[in-house]
Each structure stands twice: as structure tokens, then as C-alpha cells.
N, CA, C and O atoms as a GROMACS GRO file, in nm:
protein
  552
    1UNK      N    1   0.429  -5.496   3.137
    1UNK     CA    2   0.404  -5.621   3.067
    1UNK      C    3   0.258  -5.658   3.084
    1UNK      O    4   0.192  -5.650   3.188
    2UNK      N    5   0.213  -5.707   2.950
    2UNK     CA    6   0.049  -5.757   2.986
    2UNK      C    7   0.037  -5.900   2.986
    2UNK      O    8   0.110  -5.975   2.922
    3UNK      N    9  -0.056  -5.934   3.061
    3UNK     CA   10  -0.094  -6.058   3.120
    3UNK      C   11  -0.117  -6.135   2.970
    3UNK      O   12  -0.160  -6.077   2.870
    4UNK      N   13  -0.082  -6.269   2.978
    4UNK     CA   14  -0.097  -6.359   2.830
    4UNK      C   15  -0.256  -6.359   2.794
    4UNK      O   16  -0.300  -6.347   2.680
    5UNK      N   17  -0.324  -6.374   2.896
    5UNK     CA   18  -0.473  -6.390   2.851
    5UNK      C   19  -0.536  -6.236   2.772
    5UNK      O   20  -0.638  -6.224   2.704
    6UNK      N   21  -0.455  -6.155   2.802
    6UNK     CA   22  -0.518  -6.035   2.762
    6UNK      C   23  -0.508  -6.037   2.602
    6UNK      O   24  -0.601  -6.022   2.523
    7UNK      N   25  -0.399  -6.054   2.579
    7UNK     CA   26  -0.325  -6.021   2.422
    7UNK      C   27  -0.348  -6.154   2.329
    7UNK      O   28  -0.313  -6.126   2.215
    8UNK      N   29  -0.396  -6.290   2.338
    8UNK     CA   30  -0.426  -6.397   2.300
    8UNK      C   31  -0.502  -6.367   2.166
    8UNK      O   32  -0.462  -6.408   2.057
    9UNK      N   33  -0.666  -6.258   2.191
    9UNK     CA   34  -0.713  -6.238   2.066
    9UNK      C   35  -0.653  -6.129   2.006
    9UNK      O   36  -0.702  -6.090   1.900
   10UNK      N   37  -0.577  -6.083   2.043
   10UNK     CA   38  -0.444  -6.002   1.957
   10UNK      C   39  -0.375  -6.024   1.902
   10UNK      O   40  -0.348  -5.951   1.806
   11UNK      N   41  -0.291  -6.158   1.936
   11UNK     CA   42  -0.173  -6.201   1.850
   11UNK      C   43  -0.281  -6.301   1.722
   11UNK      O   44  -0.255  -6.324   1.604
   12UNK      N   45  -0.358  -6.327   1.773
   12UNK     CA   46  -0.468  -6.431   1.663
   12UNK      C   47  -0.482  -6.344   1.569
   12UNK      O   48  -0.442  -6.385   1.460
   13UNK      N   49  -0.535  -6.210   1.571
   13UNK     CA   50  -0.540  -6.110   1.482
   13UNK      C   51  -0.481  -6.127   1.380
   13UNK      O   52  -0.535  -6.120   1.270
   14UNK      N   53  -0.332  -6.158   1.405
   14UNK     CA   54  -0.238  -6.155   1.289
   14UNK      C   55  -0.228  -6.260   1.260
   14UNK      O   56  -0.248  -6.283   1.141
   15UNK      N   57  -0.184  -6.416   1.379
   15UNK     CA   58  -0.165  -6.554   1.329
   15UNK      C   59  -0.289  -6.629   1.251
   15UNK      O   60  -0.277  -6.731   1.184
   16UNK      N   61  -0.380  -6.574   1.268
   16UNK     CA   62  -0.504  -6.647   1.214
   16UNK      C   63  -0.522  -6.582   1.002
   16UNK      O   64  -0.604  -6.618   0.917
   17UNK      N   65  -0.393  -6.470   0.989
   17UNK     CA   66  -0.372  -6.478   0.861
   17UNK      C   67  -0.263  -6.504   0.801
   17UNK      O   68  -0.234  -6.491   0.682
   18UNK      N   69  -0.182  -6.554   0.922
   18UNK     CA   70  -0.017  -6.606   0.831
   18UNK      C   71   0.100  -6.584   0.873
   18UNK      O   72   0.200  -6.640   0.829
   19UNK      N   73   0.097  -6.484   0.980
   19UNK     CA   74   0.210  -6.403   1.064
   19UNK      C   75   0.260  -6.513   1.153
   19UNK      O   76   0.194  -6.565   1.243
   20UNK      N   77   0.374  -6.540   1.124
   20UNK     CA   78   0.489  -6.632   1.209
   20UNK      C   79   0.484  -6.550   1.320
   20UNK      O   80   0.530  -6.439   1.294
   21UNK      N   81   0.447  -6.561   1.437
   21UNK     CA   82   0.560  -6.475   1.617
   21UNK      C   83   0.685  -6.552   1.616
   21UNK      O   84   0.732  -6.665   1.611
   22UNK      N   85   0.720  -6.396   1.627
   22UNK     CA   86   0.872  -6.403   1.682
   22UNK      C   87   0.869  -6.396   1.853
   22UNK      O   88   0.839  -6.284   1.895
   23UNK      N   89   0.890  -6.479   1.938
   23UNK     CA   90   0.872  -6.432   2.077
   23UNK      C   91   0.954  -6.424   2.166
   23UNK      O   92   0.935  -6.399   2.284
   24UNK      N   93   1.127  -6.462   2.068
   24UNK     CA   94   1.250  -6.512   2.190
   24UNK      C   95   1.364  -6.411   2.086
   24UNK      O   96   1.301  -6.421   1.980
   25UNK      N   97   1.437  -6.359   2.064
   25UNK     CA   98   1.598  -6.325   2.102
   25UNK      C   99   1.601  -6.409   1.961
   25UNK      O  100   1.594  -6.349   1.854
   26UNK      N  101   1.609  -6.509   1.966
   26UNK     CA  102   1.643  -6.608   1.891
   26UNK      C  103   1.555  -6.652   1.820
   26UNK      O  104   1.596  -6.744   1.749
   27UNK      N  105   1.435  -6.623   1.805
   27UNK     CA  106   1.344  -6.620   1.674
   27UNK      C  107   1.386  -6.549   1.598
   27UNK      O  108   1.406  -6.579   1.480
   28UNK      N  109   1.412  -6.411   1.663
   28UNK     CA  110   1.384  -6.251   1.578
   28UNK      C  111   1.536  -6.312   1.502
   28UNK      O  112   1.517  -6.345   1.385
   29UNK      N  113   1.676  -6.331   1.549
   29UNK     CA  114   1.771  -6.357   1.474
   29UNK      C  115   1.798  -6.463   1.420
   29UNK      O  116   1.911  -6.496   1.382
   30UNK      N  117   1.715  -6.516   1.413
   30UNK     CA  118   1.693  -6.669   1.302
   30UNK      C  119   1.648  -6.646   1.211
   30UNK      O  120   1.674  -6.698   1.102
   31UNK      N  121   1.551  -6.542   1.239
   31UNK     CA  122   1.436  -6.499   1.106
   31UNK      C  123   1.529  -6.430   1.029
   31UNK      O  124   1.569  -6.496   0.933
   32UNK      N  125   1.579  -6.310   1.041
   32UNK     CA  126   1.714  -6.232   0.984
   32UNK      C  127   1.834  -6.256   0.940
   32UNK      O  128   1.908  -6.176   0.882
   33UNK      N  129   1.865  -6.418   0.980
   33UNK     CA  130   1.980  -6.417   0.937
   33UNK      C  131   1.978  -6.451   0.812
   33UNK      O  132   1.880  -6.508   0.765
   34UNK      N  133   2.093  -6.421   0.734
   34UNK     CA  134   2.107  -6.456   0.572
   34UNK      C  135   1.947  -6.433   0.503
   34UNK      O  136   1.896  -6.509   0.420
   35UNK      N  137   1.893  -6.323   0.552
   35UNK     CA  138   1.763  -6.351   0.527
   35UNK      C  139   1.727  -6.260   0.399
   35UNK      O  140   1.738  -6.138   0.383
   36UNK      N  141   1.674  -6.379   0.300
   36UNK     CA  142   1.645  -6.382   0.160
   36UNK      C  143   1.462  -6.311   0.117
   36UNK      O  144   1.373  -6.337   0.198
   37UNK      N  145   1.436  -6.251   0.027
   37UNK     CA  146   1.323  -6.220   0.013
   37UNK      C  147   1.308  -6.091   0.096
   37UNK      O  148   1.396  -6.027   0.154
   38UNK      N  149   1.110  -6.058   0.082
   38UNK     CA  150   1.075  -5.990   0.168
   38UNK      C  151   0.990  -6.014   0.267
   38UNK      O  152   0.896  -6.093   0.256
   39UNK      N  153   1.015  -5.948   0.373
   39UNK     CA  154   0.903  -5.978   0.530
   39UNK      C  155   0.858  -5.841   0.548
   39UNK      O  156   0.900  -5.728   0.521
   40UNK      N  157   0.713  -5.918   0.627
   40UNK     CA  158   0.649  -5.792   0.626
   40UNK      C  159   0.629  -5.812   0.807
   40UNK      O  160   0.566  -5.894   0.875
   41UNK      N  161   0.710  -5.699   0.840
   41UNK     CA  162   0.692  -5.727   1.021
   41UNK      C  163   0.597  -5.603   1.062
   41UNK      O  164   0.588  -5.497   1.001
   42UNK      N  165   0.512  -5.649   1.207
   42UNK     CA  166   0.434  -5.592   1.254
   42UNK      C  167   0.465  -5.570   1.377
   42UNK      O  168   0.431  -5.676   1.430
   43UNK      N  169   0.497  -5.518   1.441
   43UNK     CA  170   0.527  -5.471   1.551
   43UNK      C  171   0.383  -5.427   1.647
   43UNK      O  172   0.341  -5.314   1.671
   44UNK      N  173   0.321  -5.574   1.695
   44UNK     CA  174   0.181  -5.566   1.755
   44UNK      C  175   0.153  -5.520   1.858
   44UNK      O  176   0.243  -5.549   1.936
   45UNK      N  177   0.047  -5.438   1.927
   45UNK     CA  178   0.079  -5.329   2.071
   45UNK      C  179  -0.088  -5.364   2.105
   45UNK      O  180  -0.172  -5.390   2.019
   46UNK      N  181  -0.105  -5.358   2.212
   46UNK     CA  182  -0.228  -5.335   2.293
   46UNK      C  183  -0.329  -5.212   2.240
   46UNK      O  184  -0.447  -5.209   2.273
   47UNK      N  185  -0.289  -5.150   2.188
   47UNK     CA  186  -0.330  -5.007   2.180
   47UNK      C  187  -0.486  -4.975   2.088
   47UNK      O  188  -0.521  -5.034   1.986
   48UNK      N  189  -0.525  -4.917   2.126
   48UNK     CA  190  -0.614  -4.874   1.997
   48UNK      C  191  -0.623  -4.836   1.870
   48UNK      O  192  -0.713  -4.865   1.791
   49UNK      N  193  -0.536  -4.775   1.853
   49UNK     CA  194  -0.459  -4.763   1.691
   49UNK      C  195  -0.375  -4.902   1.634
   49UNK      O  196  -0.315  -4.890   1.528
   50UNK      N  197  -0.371  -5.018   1.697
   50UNK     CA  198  -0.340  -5.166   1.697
   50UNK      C  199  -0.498  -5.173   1.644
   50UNK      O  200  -0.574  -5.146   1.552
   51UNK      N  201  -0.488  -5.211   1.735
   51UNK     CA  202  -0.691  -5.244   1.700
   51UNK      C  203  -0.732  -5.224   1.535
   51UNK      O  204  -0.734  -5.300   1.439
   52UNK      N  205  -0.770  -5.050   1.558
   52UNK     CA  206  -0.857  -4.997   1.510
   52UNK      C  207  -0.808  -4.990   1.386
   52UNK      O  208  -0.879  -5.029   1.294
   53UNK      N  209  -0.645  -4.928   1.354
   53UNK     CA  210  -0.589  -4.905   1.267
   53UNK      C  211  -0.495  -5.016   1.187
   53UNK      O  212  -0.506  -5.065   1.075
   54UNK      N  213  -0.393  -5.035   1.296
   54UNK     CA  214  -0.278  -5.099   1.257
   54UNK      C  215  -0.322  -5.268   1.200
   54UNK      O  216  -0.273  -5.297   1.091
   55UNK      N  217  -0.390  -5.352   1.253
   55UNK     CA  218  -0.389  -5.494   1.253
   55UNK      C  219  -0.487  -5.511   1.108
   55UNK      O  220  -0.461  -5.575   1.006
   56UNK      N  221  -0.606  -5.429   1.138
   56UNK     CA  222  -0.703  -5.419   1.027
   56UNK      C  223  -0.644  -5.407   0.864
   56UNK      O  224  -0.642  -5.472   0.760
   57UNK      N  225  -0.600  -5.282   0.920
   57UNK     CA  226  -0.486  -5.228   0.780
   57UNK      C  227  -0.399  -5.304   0.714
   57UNK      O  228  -0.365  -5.274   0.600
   58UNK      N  229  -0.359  -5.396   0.767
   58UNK     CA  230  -0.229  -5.510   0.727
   58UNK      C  231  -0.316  -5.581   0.649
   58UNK      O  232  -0.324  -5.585   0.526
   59UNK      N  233  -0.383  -5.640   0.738
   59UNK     CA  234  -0.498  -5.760   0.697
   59UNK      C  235  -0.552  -5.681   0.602
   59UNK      O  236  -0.463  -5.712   0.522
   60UNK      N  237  -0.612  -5.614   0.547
   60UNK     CA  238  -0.688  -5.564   0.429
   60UNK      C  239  -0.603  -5.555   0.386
   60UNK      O  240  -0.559  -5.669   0.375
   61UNK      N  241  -0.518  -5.469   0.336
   61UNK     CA  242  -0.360  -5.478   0.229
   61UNK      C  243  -0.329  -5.596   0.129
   61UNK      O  244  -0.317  -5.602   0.006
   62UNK      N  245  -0.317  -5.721   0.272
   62UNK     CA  246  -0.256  -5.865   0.228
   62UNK      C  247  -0.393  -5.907   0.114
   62UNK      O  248  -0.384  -5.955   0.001
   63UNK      N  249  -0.515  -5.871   0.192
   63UNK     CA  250  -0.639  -5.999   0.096
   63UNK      C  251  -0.651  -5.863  -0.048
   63UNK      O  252  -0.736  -5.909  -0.124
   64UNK      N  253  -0.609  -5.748  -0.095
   64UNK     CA  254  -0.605  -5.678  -0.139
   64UNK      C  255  -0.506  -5.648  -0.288
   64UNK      O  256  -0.513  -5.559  -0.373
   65UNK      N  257  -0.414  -5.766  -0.274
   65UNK     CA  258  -0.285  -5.714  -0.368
   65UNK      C  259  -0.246  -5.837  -0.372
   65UNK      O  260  -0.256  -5.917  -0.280
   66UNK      N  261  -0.186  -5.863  -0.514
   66UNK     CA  262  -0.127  -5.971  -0.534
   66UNK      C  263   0.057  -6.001  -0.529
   66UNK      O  264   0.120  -6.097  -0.573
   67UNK      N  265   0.113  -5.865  -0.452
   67UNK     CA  266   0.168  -5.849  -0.467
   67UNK      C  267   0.219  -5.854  -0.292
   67UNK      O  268   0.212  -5.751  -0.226
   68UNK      N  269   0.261  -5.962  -0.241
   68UNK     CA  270   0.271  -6.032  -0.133
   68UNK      C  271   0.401  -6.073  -0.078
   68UNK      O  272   0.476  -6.153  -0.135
   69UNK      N  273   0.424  -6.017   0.031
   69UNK     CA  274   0.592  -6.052   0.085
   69UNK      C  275   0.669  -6.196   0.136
   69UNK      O  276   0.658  -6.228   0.255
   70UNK      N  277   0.714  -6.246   0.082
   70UNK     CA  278   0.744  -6.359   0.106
   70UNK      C  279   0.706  -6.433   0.250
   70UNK      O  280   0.646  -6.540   0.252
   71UNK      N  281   0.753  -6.358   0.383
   71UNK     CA  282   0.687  -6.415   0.539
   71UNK      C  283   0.665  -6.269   0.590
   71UNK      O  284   0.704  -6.154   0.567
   72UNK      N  285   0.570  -6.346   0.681
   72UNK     CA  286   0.493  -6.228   0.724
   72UNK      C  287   0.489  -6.265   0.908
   72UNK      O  288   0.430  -6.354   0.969
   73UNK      N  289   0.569  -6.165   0.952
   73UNK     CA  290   0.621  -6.198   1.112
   73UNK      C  291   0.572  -6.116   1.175
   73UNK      O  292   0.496  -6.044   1.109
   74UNK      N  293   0.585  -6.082   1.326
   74UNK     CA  294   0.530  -6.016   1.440
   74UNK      C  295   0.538  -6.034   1.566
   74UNK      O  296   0.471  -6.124   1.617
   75UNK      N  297   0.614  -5.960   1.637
   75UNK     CA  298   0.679  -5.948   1.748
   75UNK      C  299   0.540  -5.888   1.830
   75UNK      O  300   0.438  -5.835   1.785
   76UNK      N  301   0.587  -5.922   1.991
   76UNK     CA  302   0.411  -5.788   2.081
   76UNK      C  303   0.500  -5.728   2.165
   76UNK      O  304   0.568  -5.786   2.250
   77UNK      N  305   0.499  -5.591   2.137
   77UNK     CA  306   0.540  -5.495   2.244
   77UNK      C  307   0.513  -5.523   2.364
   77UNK      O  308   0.399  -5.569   2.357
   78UNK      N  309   0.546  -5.526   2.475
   78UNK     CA  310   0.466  -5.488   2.625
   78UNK      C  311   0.446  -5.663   2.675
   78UNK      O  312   0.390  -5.701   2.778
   79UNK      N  313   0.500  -5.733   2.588
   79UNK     CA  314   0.475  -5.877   2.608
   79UNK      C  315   0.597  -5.937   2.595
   79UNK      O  316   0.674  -5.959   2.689
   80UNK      N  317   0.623  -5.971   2.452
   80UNK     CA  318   0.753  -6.035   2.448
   80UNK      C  319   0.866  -5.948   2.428
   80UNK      O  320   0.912  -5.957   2.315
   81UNK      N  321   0.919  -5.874   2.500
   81UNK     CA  322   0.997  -5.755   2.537
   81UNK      C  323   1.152  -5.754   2.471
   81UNK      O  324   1.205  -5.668   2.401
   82UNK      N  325   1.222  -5.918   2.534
   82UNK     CA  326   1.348  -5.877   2.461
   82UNK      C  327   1.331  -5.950   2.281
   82UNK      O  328   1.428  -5.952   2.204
   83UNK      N  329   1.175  -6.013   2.237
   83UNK     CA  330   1.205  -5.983   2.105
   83UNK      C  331   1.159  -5.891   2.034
   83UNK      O  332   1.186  -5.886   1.914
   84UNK      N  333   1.086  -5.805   2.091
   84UNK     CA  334   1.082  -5.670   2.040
   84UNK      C  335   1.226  -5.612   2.052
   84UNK      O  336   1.304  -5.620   1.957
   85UNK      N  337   1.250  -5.572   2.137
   85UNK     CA  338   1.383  -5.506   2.146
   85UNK      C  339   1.472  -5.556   2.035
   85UNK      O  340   1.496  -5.479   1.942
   86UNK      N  341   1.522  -5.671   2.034
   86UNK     CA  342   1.608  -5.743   1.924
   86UNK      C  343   1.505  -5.661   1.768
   86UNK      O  344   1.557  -5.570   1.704
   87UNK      N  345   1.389  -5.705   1.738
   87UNK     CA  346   1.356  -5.655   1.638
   87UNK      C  347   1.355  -5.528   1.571
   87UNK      O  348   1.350  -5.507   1.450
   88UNK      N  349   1.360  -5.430   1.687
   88UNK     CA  350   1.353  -5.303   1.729
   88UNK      C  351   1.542  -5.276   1.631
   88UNK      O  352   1.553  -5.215   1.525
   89UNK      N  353   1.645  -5.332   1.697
   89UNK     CA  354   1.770  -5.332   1.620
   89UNK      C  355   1.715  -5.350   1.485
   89UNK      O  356   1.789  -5.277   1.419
   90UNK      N  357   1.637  -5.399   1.409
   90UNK     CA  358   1.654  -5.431   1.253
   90UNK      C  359   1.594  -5.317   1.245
   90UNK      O  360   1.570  -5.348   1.128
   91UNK      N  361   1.561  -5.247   1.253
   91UNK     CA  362   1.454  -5.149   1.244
   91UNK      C  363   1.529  -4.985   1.250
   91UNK      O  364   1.487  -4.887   1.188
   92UNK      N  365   1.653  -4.989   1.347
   92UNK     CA  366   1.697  -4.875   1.308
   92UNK      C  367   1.695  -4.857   1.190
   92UNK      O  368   1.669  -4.936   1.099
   93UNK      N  369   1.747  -4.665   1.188
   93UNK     CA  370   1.765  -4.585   1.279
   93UNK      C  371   1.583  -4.545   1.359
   93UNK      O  372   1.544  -4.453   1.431
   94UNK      N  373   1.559  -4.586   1.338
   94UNK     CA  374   1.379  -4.541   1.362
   94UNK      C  375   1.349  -4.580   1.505
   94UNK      O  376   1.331  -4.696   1.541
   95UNK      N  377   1.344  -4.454   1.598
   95UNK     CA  378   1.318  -4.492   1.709
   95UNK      C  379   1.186  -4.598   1.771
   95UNK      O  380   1.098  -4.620   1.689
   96UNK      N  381   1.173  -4.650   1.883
   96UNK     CA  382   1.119  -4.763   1.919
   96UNK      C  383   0.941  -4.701   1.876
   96UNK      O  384   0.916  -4.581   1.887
   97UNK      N  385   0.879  -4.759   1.849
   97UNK     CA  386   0.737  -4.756   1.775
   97UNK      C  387   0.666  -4.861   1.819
   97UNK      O  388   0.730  -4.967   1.812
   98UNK      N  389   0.532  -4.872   1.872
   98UNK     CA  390   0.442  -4.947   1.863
   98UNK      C  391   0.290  -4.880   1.877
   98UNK      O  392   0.241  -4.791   1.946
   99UNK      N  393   0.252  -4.956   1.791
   99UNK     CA  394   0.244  -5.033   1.677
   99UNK      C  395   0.343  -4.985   1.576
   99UNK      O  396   0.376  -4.867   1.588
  100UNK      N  397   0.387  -5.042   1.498
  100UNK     CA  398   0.424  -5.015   1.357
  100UNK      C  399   0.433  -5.105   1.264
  100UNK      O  400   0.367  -5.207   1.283
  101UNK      N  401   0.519  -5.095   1.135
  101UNK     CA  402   0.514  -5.172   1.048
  101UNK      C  403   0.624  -5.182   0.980
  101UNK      O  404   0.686  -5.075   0.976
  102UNK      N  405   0.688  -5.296   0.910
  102UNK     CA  406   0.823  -5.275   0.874
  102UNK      C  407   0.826  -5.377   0.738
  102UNK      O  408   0.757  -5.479   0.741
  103UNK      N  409   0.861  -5.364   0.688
  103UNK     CA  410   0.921  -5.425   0.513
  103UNK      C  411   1.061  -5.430   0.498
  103UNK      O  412   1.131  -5.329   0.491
  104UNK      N  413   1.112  -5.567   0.493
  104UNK     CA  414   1.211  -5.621   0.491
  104UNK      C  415   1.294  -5.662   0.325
  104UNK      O  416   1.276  -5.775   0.282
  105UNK      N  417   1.368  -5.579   0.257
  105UNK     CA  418   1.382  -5.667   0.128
  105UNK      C  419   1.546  -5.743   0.162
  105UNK      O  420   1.646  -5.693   0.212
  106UNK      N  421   1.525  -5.855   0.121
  106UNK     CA  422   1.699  -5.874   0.137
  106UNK      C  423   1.773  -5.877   0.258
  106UNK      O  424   1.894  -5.897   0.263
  107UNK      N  425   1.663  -5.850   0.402
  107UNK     CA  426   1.755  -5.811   0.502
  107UNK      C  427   1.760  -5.664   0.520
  107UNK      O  428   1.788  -5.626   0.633
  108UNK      N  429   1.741  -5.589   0.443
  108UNK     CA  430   1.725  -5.494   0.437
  108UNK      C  431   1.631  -5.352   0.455
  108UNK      O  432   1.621  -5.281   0.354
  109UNK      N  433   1.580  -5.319   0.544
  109UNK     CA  434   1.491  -5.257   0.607
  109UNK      C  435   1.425  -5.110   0.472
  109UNK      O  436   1.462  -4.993   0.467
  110UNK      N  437   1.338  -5.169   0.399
  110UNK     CA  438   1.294  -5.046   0.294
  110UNK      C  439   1.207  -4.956   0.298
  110UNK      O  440   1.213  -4.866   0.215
  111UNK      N  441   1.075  -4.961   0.421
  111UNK     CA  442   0.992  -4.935   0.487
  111UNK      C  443   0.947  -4.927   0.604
  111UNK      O  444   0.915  -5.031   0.662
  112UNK      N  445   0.935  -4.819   0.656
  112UNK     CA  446   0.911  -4.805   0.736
  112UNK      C  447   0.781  -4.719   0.817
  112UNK      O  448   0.766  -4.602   0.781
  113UNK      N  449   0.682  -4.776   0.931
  113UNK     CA  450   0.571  -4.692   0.914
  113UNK      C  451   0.544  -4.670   1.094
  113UNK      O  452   0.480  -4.747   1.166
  114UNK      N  453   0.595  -4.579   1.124
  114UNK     CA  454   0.598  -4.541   1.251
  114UNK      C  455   0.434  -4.538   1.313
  114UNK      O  456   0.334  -4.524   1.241
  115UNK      N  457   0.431  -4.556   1.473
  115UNK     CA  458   0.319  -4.534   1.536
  115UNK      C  459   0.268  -4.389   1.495
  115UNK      O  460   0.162  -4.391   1.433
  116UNK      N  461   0.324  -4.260   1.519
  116UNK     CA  462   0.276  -4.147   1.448
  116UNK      C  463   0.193  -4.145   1.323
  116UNK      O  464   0.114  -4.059   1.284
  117UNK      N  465   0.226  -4.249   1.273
  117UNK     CA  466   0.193  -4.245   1.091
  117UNK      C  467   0.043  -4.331   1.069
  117UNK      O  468  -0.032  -4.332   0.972
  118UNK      N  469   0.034  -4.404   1.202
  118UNK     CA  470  -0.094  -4.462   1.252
  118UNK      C  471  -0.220  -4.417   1.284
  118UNK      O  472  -0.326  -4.443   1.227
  119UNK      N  473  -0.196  -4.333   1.399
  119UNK     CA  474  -0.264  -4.277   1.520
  119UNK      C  475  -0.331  -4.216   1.421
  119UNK      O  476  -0.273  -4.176   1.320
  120UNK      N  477  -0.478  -4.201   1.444
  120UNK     CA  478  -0.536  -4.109   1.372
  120UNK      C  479  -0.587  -4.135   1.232
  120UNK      O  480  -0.675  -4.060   1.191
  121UNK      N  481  -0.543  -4.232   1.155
  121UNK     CA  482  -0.577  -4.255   1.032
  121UNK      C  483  -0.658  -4.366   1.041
  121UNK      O  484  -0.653  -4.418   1.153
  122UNK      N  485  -0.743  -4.429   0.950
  122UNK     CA  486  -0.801  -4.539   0.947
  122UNK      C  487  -0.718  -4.667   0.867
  122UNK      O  488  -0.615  -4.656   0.801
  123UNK      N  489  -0.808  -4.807   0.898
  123UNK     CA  490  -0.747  -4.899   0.861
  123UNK      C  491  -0.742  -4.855   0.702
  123UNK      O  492  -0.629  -4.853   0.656
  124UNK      N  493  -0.806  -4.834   0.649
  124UNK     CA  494  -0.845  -4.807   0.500
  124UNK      C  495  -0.721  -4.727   0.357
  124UNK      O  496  -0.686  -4.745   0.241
  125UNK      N  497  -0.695  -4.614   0.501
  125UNK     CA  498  -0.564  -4.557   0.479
  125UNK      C  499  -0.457  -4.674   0.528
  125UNK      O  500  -0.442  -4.765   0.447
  126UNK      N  501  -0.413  -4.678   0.601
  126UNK     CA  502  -0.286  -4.725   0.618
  126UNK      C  503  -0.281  -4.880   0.516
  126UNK      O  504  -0.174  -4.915   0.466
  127UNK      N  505  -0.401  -4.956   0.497
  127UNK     CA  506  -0.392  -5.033   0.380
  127UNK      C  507  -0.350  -4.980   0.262
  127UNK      O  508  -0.248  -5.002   0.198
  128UNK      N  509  -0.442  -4.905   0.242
  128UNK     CA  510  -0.372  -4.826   0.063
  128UNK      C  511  -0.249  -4.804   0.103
  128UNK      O  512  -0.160  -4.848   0.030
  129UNK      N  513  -0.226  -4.759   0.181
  129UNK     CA  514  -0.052  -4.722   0.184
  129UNK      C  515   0.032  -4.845   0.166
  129UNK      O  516   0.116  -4.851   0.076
  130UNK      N  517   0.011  -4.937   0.245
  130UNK     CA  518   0.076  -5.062   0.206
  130UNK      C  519   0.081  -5.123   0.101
  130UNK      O  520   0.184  -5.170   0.053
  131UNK      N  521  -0.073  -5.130   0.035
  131UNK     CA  522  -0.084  -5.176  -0.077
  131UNK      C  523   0.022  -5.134  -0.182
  131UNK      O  524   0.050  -5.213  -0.272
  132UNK      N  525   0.085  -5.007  -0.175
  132UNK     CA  526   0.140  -4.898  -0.265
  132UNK      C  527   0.306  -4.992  -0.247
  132UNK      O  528   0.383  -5.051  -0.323
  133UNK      N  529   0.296  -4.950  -0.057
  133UNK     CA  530   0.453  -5.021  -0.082
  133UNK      C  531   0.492  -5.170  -0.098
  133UNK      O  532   0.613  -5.192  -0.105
  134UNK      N  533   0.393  -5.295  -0.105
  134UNK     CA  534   0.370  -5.410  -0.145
  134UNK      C  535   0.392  -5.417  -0.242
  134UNK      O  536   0.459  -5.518  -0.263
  135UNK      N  537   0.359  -5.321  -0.387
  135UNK     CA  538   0.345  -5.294  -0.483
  135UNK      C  539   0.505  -5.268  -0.541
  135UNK      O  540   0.555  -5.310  -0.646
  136UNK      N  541   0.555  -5.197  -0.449
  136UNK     CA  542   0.652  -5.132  -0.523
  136UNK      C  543   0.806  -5.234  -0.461
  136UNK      O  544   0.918  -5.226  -0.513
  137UNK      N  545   0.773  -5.315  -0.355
  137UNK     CA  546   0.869  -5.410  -0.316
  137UNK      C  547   0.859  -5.559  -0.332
  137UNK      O  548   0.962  -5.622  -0.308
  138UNK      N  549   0.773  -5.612  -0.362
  138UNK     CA  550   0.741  -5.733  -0.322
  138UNK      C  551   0.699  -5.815  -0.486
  138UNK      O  552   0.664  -5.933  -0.488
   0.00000   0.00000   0.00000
């Protein structure tokens, strides 16, 4: 688990463009229940491919396309643990990932973008990619 002061300009990353935290058990299944539209969840990690790749990439995507998911949420690995985990359930079958990325239609899990699919690519890529599936869900 990381210390709160560490991850502060991390979770800002995302809240400072719109991303609701989920941080309890009972966020993550409040957010899900009967849950209408699409969400675009981020599954936020300490990591460098967080950083470099993952957080950037979202954020460019969103100011990028007009084609925009109804809420836009985010759980932190290594921090708020059992609502990752809980979120981690919406997310099967896809083993546990962080960073990653997830697209919600209907409740319904339509996307999915594993830490593998991260590592290594730039923000630039993993935006276009989103942009594509923003495009094609939202």
C-alpha cells in the first residue's frame, strides 16, 4: 500500500479532468448498479506506464473526440485495495491489471485494455486507440 501523500498528484491527474474516485466497496457498487450509459474506468497505479502512458492517453482521447462516455471513474491500485478488488469483479474475465482501462456500456463491460497493452506504447497510441473505441461506443 502507498502512503496518501505519494499518490495525491496522481489521483489529480484524473480528478482535475472529471473522473469521479471510487474509493470504498460501496462506491464501486453504487456506481454499477442498474447502471445506465457508458463509463469510462481507469484503473490508476503508481507505475510508469500510469504516468507516462496510461493517464496521459485517457486525457488526450477525452479533449480529442466528441464522442464521450457518459461518467468517467477511477479506482488506485496499491491504495484503495478493496475498491479495486470490487472493480476488478466488473472487469472479469480479465485478470487483475494495473494500470488499465475499462468501457462500460449498459453495465456491461465492452472494452477492455490490459496493463500489457500499455507498457511500452506511448500516450499517443493508447489515445488513438481509445479515441477508436469512444467512437465506436459512446
Amino acid at each position: 500500500m502507498y502512503p496518501e501523500e505519494l499518490v495525491i498528484p496522481m489521483r489529480a491527474d484524473l480528478t482535475e479532468v472529471g473522473f469521479n474516485e471510487l474509493k470504498s466497496v460501496e462506491d464501486v457498487d453504487n456506481h454499477f448498479a442498474d447502471h445506465k450509459g457508458t463509463t469510462l474506468l481507469v484503473i490508476n497505479s503508481v507505475c510508469g506506464c500510469a504516468a507516462g502512458a496510461a493517464r496521459p492517453g485517457v486525457k488526450w482521447a477525452l479533449s480529442q473526440t466528441d464522442h464521450k462516455p457518459d461518467t468517467l471513474a477511477t479506482v488506485f491500485a496499491g491504495v484503495d485495495m478493496e475498491a479495486t478488488a470490487k472493480a476488478r469483479e466488473y472487469t472479469l474475465p480479465y485478470p487483475p491489471s494495473s494500470p488499465s482501462i475499462a468501457l462500460f456500456k449498459d453495465g456491461e463491460l465492452v472494452h477492455f485494455v490490459e496493463r500489457h497493452h500499455i507498457e511500452g506504447r506511448s500516450a499517443e497510441m493508447i489515445g488513438y486507440h481509445l479515441i477508436d473505441v469512444l467512437e465506436e461506443y459512446c
